[in-house]
Phi, psi and omega in degrees: 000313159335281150336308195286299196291351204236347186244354176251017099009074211276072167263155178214153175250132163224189172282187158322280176271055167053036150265124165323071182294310183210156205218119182254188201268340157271005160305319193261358139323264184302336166247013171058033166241144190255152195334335200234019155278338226232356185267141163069063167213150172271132194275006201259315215258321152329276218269038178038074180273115144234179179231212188266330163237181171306172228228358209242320165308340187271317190294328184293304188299324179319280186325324182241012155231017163092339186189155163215173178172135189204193173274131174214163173260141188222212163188111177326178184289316168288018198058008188273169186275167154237125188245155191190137182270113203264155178212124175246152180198145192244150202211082188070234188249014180220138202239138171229095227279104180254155194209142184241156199245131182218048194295293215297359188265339171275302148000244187342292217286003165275311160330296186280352171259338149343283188292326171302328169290325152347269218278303181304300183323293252241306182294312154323303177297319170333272195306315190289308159337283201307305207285354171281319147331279142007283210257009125323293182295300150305296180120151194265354169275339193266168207305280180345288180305320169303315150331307191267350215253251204334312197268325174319304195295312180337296202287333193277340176321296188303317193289336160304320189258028158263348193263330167301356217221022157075034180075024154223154185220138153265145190302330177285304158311307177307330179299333178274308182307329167267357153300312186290353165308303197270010177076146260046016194284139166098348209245346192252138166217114172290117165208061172304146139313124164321084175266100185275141160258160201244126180047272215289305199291332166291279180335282142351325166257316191309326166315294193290306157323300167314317197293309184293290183340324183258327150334273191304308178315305206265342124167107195227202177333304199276348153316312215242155186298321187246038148279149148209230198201108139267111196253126185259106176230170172204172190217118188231152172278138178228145211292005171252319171159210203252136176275128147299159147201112175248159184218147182228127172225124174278145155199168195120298172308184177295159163322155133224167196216156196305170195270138137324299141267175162278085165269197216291319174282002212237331172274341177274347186263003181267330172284322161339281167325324192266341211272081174086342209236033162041065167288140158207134168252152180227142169227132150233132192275094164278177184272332166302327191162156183283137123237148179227123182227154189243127174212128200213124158315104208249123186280343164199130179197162161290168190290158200287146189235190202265151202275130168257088196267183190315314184296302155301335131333326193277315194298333174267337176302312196274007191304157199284167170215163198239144142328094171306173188290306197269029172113318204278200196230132189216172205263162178272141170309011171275330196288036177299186182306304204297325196284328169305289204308334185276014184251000000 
């Protein structure tokens, strides 16, 4: 009965050099050739497998670690395509190929990135209207306008790199794309567990970024030559889903000191905050440098990494540094990203 239920299956056994051993009947369902078309033949050149790379890295990737698995494009007997997710596993001198046929699901996500390239178009043009309007209204020198300029680009910056990015982002990108938006690359350093995020949690932090960014320029840390920023997350489960807790700390800059007042951006960033994702911010003004910590429900996030607390912060503040081209103070090749994050 196993046996039976295993032969209905789409497995194929070959050798070493892609010859065809055994072809079960769900092979021949799905690429629609039958066993004795398809034995002592290679079956990778039979049924035109490519992948996303050359076909000699998956045999390769095969060899040293024993299995593999991806995505491949293949073609039925009738020549129509077929895409299927392969699972290869080596079993001696013979590789044993399992396939799941997964066309309408590339079919649907083409679909959807169709309409998403749409929809960001459609959105752009939006925004290029609206900011033309804006500088109608305003005059393109005044405060006002420059302003509303910044957060308009902030938002249309997050939605490029969701249309680039099949609508999910990591948080270490928006953070870098909107340092380099403001001329600020090398002075911001991240150092989260990797968390991708989907649409709505993007948009929504890239907002809350832009807002601390344009802070800290006009005045905090990044006003001064050897400022900079270190940003911190973790991610933890909660019986509502998953928590961010982010910490932005400045050092480098002038005294601060707490604000007298509340302007326009410190309301868009508490409405921000507050907008769906059950936020909460703490600001402290120390004198040494703003922290600002963030915590908020994330609607899509990984499982929780290891936690960076103040004390390890304090610690990336003294990290050695190095002489930039232009003069300025940039983080040293010991503090990369990767080293962070594994520490």
């Amino acid at each position: 009965m196993a046996g039976r239920q295993l032969d209905l299956a789409p497995v194929l056994v070959r050798s070493r050099d892609g010859r065809v051993l055994h072809w079960t009947r769900g092979c021949e369902s799905l690429f629609g050739h039958t066993s004795d078309e398809v034995l002592g033949r290679c079956g990778h050149e039979l049924l035109g497998i490519r992948g996303a790379l050359p076909l000699a890295d998956f045999y390769a990737g095969l060899d040293c670690h024993g299995v593999w698995s991806g995505r491949l494009q293949c073609r039925r007997r009738d020549g129509r395509p077929l895409w299927v997710e392969a699972h290869w596993r080596l079993a001696g001198d013979q590789v044993v190929e399992q396939f799941t046929d997964i066309t309408d699901r590339v079919a649907a996500e083409e679909r959807e990135a169709t309409l998403n390239r749409e929809a960001h178009h459609r959105l752009k043009n939006s925004m290029t209207m609206v900011l033309a309007l804006a500088r109608m209204t305003f005059g393109a020198r005044d405060s006002r306008f420059r302003d509303f300029e910044g957060r308009l680009m902030a938002l249309n910056q997050a939605n490029a790199l969701l249309q680039g990015s099949a609508c999910r982002l990591d948080l270490h990108e928006i953070l870098d794309e909107a340092a380099a938006l403001l001329g600020m690359e090398g002075r911001v350093l991240s150092t989260g567990v990797p968390l991708p995020l989907m649409a709505d949690d993007a948009t929504f932090l890239g907002l809350v970024i832009h807002e601390l960014l344009t802070n800290t320029l006009k005045h905090g840390a990044l006003t001064a030559d050897d400022g900079s920023i270190v940003v911190g997350w973790t991610v933890g489960m909660e019986p509502g889903g998953r928590r961010l807790r982010l910490t932005w700390r400045e050092r480098g800059g002038p005294l601060v000191a707490a604000p007298t007042r509340r302007g326009f951006g410190a309301q868009l960033f508490e409405r921000a905050c507050g907008f769906g994702h059950e936020a909460v911010v703490r600001q402290v003004w120390d004198p040494a440098g703003l922290q600002c910590h963030v915590e908020a429900l994330l609607r899509h996030a990984p499982a929780a990494g290891p936690d960076i607390d103040i004390a390890t912060l304090d610690e990336l503040d003294r990290a050695p540094r190095e002489a930039r081209s232009d003069g300025k103070a940039g983080w040293g090749s010991g503090q990369s990203r990767a080293s962070l994050c594994a520490s």
